[in-house]
N, C-alpha and C positions, 0 to 999 in steps of 0.2 A: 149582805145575804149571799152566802154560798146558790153554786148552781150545781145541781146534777149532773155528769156525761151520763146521757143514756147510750148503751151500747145496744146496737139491733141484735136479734137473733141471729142472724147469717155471721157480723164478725166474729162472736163467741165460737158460734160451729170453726171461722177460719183460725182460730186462735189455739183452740182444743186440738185441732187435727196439725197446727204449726207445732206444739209442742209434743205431740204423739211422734209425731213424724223426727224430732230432735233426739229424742229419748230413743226413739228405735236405734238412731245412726250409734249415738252413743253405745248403746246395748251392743249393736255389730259392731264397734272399735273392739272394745274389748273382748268379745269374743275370739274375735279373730289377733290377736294381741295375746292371749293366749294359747292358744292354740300352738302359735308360731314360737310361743317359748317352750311350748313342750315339747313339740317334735320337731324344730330348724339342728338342733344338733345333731339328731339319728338321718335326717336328712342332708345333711351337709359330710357325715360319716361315708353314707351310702354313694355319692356324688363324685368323691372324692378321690378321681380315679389316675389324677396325673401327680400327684405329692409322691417325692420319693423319700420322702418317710413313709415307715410300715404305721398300718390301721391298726391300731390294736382293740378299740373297739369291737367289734366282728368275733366272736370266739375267743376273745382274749382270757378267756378262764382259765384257757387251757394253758395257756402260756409258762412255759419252765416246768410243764406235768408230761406225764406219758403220753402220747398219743393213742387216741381212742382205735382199738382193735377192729377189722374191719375184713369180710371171705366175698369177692364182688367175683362176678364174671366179667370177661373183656367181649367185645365184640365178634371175636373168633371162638368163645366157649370157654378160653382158659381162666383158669380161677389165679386172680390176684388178689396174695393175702399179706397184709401188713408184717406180721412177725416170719414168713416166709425170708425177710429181708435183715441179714446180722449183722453187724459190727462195718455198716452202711449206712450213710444219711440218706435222707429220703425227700425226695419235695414232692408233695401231695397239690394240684391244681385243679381247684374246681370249678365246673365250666359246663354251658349249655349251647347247643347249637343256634337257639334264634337269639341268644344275645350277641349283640355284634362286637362287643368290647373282649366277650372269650373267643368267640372265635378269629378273632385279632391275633390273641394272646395264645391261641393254639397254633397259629401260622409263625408269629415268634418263636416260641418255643421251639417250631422245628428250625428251623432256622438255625438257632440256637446249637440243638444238638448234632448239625452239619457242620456249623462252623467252630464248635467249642467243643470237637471231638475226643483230646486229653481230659477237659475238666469234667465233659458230659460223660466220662465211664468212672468217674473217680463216685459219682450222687447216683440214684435211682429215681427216677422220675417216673411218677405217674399221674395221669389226670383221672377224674373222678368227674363224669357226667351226672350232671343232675336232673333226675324226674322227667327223662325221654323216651323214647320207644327206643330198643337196640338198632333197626333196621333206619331211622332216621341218624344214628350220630353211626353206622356202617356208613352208607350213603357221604355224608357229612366227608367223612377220612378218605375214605374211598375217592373222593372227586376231587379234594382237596389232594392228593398224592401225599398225605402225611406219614410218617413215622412216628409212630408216639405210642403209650400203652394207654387204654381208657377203658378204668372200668365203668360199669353200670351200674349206679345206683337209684334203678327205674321207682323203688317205693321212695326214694329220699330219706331211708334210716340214717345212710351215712353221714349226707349231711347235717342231717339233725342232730347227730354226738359230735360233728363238728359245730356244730351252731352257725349253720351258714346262712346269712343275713343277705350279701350281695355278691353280685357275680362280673369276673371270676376273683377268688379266693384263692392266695396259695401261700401251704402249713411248710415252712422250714424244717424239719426233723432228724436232729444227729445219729450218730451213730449209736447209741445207746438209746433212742427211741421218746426222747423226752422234744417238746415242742421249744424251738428257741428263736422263731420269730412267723409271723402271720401279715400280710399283707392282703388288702381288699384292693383290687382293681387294677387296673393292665402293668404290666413289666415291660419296657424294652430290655432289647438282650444285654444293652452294658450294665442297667440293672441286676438283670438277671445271674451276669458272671459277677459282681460285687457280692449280693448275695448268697450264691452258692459259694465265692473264695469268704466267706466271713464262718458261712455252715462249715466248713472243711480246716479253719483254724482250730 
């Protein structure tokens, strides 16, 4: 003669809220399992600040096209304009004061243009502040003792025809105005001279 297990009330309640509780975990695996396959890439893009290989992620549409025409004011009122600049390579660096990676990369840069005095007049170099007040990235150059040119791009159009994702961003541009390499994220200056002797080839 078979016997019955009778199971109480209370284990079934322990039993039901044991497998709710497995089910949920499971549920959150995979949640999160996806997730991490959808954006660990644009995140790992974005992060990616010490590879000296160039990002081409970030803007990369533009890559081998013209670059996007652009009338900013600089900090003292003068109007910097892209096509103002002929039969000149151009490095465009994009950059905001409370990120500390550009303003790193704005202290290079001068740097740069003190000690790579020859190759620094052969390019045209300008930074392109993103989404600041003028009187904050004044301040900003001003305390810093920089020399550099930065326009403002206080609505963030210009970035936006750049498609700027992360900061800072800086557009290589030949003489003839077409884009021929983009990097996302800091340069040191021996960088910086490989790059511009590559733009000047």
């Amino acid at each position: 003669m078979k016997k019955h297990i009778k199971i109480s009330e209370s284990t079934k309640k322990h039993i039901k809220n044991l497998l709710m509780f497995l089910f949920g975990i499971i549920l959150i695996f995979f949640l999160v399992f996806f997730a991490a396959k959808v954006t660990l890439p644009d995140l790992l893009g974005n992060l990616n600040t010490n590879n000296e290989n160039p990002v081409h992620v970030v803007g990369g549409e533009l890559l081998n096209k013209k670059a996007p025409e652009f009338d900013l004011v600089d900090y003292t009122g003068k109007h910097i304009k892209l096509s103002s600049f002929i039969d000149i390579p151009i490095v465009l660096i994009f950059w905001s004061t409370w990120n500390k990676e550009s303003a790193d990369q704005i202290k290079i840069l001068d740097d740069y243009l003190l000690n790579q005095k020859i190759q620094g007049s052969l390019v045209k170099i300008i930074t392109i502040n993103s989404l600041e007040d003028p009187s904050i990235v004044k301040s900003f150059i001003k305390r810093g003792g920089y020399n550099i040119s930065a326009g403002l791009d206080v609505a963030g159009e210009v970035s936006n025809d750049y498609s700027i994702r992360g900061l800072p961003t800086s557009y290589f541009i030949d003489k003839d105005g077409f884009v021929r390499e983009i990097y996302t994220g800091i340069l040191s200056e021996s960088m910086f001279v490989d790059k511009v002797d590559n733009l000047l080839k």
